[in-house]
N, C-alpha and C positions, 0 to 999 in steps of 0.2 A: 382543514379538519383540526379542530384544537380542544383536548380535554383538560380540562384544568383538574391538574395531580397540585398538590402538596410537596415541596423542594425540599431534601434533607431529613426523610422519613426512614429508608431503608440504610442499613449497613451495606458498605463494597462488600459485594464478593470477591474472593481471591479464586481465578481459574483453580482446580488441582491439576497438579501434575503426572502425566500418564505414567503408566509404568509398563516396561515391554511384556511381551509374552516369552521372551527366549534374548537371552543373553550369552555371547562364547565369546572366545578369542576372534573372531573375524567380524562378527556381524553383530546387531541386535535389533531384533526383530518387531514389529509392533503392527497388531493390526486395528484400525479406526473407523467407524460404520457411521453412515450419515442417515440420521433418523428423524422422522416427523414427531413434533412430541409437544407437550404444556408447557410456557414456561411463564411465570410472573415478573413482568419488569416494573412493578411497584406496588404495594400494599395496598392501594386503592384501585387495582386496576385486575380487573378478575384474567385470569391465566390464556394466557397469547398463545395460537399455533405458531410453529414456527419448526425451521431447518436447524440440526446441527449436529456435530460429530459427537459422538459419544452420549447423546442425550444432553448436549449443556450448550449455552451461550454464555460467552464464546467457547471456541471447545476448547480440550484438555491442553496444558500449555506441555509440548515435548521437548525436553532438558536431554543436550548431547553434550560428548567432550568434543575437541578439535580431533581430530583424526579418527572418529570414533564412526566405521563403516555402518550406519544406519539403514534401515528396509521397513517400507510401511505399506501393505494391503491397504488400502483404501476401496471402503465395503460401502457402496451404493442399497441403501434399505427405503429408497423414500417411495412415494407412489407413484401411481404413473401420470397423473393430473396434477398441475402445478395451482398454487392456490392464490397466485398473484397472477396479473395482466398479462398473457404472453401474448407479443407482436410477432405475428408468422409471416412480415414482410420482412425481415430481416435474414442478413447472410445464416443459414443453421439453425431457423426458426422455422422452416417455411411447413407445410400443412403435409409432408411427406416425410418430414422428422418426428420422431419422438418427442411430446412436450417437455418431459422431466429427463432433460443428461446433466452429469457431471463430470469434472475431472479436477484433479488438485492439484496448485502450483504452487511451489512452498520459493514465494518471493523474498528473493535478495540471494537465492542459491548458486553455487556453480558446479549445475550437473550436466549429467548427457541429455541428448534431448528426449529420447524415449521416457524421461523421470522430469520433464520440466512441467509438462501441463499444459501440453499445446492444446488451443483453442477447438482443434479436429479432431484430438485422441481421447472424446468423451465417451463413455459407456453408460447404458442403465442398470436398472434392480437389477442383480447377480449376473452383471455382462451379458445380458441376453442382445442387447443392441448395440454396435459398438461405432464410431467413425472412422473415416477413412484413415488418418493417423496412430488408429490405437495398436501398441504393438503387445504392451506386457501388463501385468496385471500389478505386481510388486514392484515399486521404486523404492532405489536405491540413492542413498545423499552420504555423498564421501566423509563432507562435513569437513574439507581440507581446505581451511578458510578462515580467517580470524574471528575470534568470538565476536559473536553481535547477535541480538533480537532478528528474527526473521518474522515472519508469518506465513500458516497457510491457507489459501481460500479457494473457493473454486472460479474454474478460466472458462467452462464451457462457452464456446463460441455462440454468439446472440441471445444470452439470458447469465450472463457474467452479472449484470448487476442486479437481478431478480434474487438471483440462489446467494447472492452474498447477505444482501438485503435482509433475506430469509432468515441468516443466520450460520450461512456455511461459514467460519475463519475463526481464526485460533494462534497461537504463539507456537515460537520455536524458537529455542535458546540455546547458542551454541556458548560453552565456557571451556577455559585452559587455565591450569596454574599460577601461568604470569599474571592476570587477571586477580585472581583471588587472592597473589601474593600483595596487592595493592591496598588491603585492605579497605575496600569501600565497602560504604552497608549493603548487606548481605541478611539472608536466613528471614526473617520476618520481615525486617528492615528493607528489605529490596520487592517492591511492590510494583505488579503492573498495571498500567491503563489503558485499555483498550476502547477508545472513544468513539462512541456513533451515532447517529441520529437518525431517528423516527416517529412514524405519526402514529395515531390511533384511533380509528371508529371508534364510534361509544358503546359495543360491547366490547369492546379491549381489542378488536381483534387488528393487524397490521393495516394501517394504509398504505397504498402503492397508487400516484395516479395512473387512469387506465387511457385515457387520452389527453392530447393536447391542442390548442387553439392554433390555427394556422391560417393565413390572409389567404382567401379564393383555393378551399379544398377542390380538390377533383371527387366527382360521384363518388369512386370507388374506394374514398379515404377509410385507412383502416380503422376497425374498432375491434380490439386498444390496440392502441399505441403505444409508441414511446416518446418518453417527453424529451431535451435539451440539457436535462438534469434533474435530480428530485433535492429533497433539504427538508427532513424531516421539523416535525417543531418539538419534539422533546429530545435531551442527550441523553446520553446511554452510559456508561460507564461500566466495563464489567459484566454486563445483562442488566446492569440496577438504573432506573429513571432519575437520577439528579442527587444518588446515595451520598452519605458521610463518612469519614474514618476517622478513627482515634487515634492521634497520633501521638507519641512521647515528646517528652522535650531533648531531642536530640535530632542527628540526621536520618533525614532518608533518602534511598534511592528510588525514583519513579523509571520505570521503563516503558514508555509511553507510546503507543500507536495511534494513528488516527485511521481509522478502516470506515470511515464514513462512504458514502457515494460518489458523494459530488462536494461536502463541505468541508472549509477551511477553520480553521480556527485559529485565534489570535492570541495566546493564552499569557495571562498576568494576574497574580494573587491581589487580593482587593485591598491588602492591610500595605502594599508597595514592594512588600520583600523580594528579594530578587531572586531569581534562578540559579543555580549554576550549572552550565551546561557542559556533560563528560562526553557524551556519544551520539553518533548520526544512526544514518540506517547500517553501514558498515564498520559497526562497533566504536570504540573509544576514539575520541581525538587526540591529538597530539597533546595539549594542552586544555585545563578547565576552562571554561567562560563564564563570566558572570554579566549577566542581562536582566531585562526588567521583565522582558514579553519573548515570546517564543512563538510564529509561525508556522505550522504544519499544516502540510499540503495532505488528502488521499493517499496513503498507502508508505507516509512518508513515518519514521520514528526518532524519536529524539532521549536520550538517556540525561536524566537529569537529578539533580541533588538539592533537597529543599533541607536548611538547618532551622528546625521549632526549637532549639535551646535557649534560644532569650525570649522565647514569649512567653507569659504568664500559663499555669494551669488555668482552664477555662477557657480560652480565647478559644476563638469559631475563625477562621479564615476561609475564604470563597476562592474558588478555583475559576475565573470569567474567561468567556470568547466575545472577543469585540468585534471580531473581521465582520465586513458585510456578507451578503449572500445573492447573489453569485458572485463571487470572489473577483476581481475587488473594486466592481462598477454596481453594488446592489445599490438595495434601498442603507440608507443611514436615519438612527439604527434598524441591528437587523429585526425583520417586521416579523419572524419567526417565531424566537427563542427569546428568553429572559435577558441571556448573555453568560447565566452560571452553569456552569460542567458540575462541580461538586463543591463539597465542604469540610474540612480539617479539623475536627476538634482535637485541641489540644490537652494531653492527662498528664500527671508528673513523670519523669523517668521512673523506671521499674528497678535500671541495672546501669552503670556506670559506660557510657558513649566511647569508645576506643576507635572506630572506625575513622577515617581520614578520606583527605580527598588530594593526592599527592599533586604537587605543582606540573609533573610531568607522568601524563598517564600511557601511553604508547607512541610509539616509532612510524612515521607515516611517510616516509619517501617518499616527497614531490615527483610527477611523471614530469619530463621532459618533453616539452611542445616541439621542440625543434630534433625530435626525435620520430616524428609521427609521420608515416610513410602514404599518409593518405589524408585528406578532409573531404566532409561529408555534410552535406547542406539535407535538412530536413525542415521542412515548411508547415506550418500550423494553418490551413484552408479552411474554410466554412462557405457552405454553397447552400442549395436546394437539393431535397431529392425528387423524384416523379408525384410524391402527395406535398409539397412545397413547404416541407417539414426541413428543419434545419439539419446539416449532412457533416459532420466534422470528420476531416479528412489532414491525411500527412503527406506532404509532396504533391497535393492531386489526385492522390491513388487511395484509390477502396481498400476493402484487407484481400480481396480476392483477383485483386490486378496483378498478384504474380513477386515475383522478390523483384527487389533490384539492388539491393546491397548483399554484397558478398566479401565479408572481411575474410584477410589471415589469420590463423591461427597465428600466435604471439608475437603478431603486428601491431602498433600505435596506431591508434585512428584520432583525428581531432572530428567532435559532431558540430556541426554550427545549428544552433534551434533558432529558427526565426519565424519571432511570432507576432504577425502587425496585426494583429486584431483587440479585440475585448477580451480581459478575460485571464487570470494564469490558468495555465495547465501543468497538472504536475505528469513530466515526462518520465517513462521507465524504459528501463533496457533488460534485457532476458540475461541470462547465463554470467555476466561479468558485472562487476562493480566500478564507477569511473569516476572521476575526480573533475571539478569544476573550476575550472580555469577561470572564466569573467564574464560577465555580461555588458555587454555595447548599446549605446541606444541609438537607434538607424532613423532614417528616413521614410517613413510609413505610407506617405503618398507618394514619392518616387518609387518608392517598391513595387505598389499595389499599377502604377502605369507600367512600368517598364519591367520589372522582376531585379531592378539591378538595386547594390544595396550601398547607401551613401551614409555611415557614420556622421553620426552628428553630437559626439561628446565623449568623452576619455571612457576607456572599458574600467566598468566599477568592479574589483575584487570581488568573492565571493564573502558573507559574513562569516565570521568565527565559529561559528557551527556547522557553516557548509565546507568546511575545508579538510576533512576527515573524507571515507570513502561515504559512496551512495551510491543508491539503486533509482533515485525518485528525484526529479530535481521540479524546482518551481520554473516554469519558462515565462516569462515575464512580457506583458505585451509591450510593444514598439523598442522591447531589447532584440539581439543575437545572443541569447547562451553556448557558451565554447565548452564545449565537455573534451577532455582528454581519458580514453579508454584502450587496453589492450584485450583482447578476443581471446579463449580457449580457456584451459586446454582442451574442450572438447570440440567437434567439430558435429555438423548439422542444421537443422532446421528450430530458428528459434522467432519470437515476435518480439518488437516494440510498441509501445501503444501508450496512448493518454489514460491516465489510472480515475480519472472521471469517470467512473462505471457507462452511465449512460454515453459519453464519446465513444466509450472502447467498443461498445456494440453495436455504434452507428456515428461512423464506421472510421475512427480513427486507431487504428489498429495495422501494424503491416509484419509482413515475412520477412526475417532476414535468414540467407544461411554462411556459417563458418564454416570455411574451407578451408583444406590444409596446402600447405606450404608446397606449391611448386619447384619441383628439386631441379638443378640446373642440369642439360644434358650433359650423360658421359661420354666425355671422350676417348673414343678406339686408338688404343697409343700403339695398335701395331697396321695403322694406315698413314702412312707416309707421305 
């Protein structure tokens, strides 16, 4: 389904920024409602239904300090018929559930698990329906974590990527002093991207496919379905279809998300200029990088610094995605999209540029491999399921095969990702942030006969942008990804999963829970 819009019509929008209902000494309070409502994603394109907090896409970006005890009602107002494809074969879809749940997980956090967004503890319009997980109404985020972009979106279990799709997600910005004492652009100057991609019928209104093509269906094959991945054919930027911004000739700061679906993006400015890259998903790096193209996975974000000070007033600069689609075995090119995200126009400076980008931006102590008290093999599968639809699965297991990881609390764990198939997937972890050791490329057909894994070339470093913390890592097929990770402080029921929306809800998704530290028995010092 493709409507040809016009590129470079609308102005970005900039999210606003919420502001609480109740502020004190302990807490600050905010409540956020998720509402059906009109929204325009281009000048040419008459006003889209769609999902989203506060009446906006994406919704209102929420601005904390570090330490700053946070609480947010999250207010379910949508209806009860969902207005895209729901597949009721799925785990928490099925014809005995509620169509329309929600639940918020405000990714890259380190909460308890009652406040993460498990996939079970969804509720409907004013908690009338709740899942088996739900415990409390108002979460709570310590926010005891270093500055960095988070986001939040909804987890609900088996239509995660419907309600995202829709428009459920939004920013979350944790800031601290040190940060601001660095002087990078800031105040106008520090600008988000929230990148996405969608289709559109020719009344504007959202595409979603409703089935998918499968060799030798059984009778009973549902209708709809879910497909293997979706990839819209227009970007999104901000809610705006392929928008521009005015930029000065000076720096700016992009803080940049990719909350697509299922799509990657390959992103490089068309005039050559280069990047410089400050921060991952887990805020600033150790050091700036300067690069030509920038890789972002699903759910993945990158802080970056573009300088317009030597380009002439007037110049137009394109913002392009090259990556194929399905990442990274599509077609070439991709058979989609144009390849342009947005475009730069550049105005004279207004006020004299003071902002910097210091040689050294924060402290990142390397974890110690030889310090991890555990390794952890997690496998990347793809099978059938009973309508011979493709089944993505981790280790073998469904999301409702039960746990089988149960880390320490403020134990080292090494994960080993191995992924011999097609395909990256960008992999997430719940509640902690972990650092990426290296990626190995293995033996694909030995694997795939035997399960054993046979090295076959020197483990590659992480690049200069993955060396910082993260939540989201790209898992590379016919590598092992080595993630170094310690667990807590909180202890619970938390998931891992492929941020591929469609994987995550069939069914690559699993339970882990953090347990606490086994105290060693005391000894009776008056038995002899």
């Amino acid at each position: 389904m493709r409507i040809s819009l016009r590129p470079f019509v609308d102005p970005l929008p900039i999210p606003r920024v919420l502001q609480p209902l109740e502020r004190c000494k302990d807490k600050t309070y905010y409540e956020v409602r998720m509402k059906e409502f009109f929204h325009q994603f281009h000048s040419q394109l008459p006003p889209t239904r769609v999902w989203g907090y506060e009446g906006q896409v994406p919704g209102p970006t929420i601005e904390v300090e570090e330490g700053e005890c946070t609480q947010v009602l999250w207010i379910n107002e949508l209806p009860d018929k969902h207005f895209l494809p729901v597949d009721r074969t799925l785990h928490g879809s099925g014809h005995d559930m509620p169509e329309v749940r929600t639940v918020v997980h405000l990714h890259g956090a380190s909460v308890e698990p009652e406040s993460d967004g498990y996939p079970d503890a969804w509720y409907t319009n004013g908690f009338k329906k709740c899942g088996p997980r739900f415990s409390q109404k108002v979460y709570t985020y310590p926010n005891k974590q270093r500055p960095a972009m988070l986001w939040y979106h909804d987890h609900a279990l088996g239509i995660t990527r419907l309600n995202v799709y829709a428009g459920l997600a939004g920013l979350y910005i944790i800031r601290n002093e040190a940060e601001r004492a660095l002087n990078l652009p800031s105040g106008i100057y520090e600008i988000p991207l929230v990148i996405q991609d969608k289709s559109f019928n020719s009344d504007g209104s959202l595409f979603y496919p409703s089935t998918v093509d499968v060799q030798d269906p059984p009778p009973d094959f549902p209708d709809p379905s879910i497909t293997p991945g979706f990839a819209g054919n227009t970007i999104i930027v901000n809610g705006k279809a392929w928008p521009y911004l005015e930029v000065e000739q000076r720096k700016y700061r992009f803080r940049v998300l990719n909350a697509s679906n299922e799509r990657f993006y390959r992103m490089k400015l068309d005039n050559g200029q280069p990047f410089i890259q400050i921060g991952s998903d887990g805020g600033l790096l150790q050091r700036p990088y300067t690069t030509d193209e920038i890789v972002i996975g699903p759910a993945e974000r990158c802080d970056l610094v573009i300088d317009f000070s030597s380009q002439p007033a007037g110049t137009t600069i394109t913002l392009l995605n090259t990556a194929r689609t399905p990442f990274d075995f599509g077609a070439e090119p991709d058979p989609f999209t144009d390849g342009r995200i947005m475009q730069f126009r550049v105005i004279e400076r207004t006020s004299e540029d003071t902002s910097t980008v210091p040689q050294f931006l924060s402290s990142i102590p390397r974890m110690d491999e030889f310090a991890a008290t555990r390794t952890r093999d997690i496998s990347f599968d793809v099978t059938t399921d009973r309508y011979n639809r493709f089944l993505f699965l981790l280790n073998n297991h469904d999301y409702m095969d039960g746990v089988t990881e149960d880390p320490v609390v403020g134990e080292t764990e090494i994960w080993r990702l191995i992924n011999p198939g097609l395909g990256v997937h960008p992999f997430h972890v719940h509640q902690i942030q972990f650092q990426v050791l290296d990626r190995i490329p293995f033996d694909t057909a030995l694997y795939a006969q035997t399960g054993y894994i046979r090295y076959t070339g020197e483990p590659e470093l992480p690049s200069p942008g993955e060396r910082g913390w993260k939540d989201t890592i790209q898992a590379y097929p016919g590598y092992v990804t080595r993630l170094i990770m310690r667990f807590g402080p909180y202890t619970g029921r938390y998931v891992y999963h492929c941020h591929i929306l469609e994987h995550e809800d069939h069914d690559m998704m699993r339970p882990f829970d953090v347990v606490a530290r086994k105290c060693p028995p005391v000894r009776d010092e008056c038995k002899k």
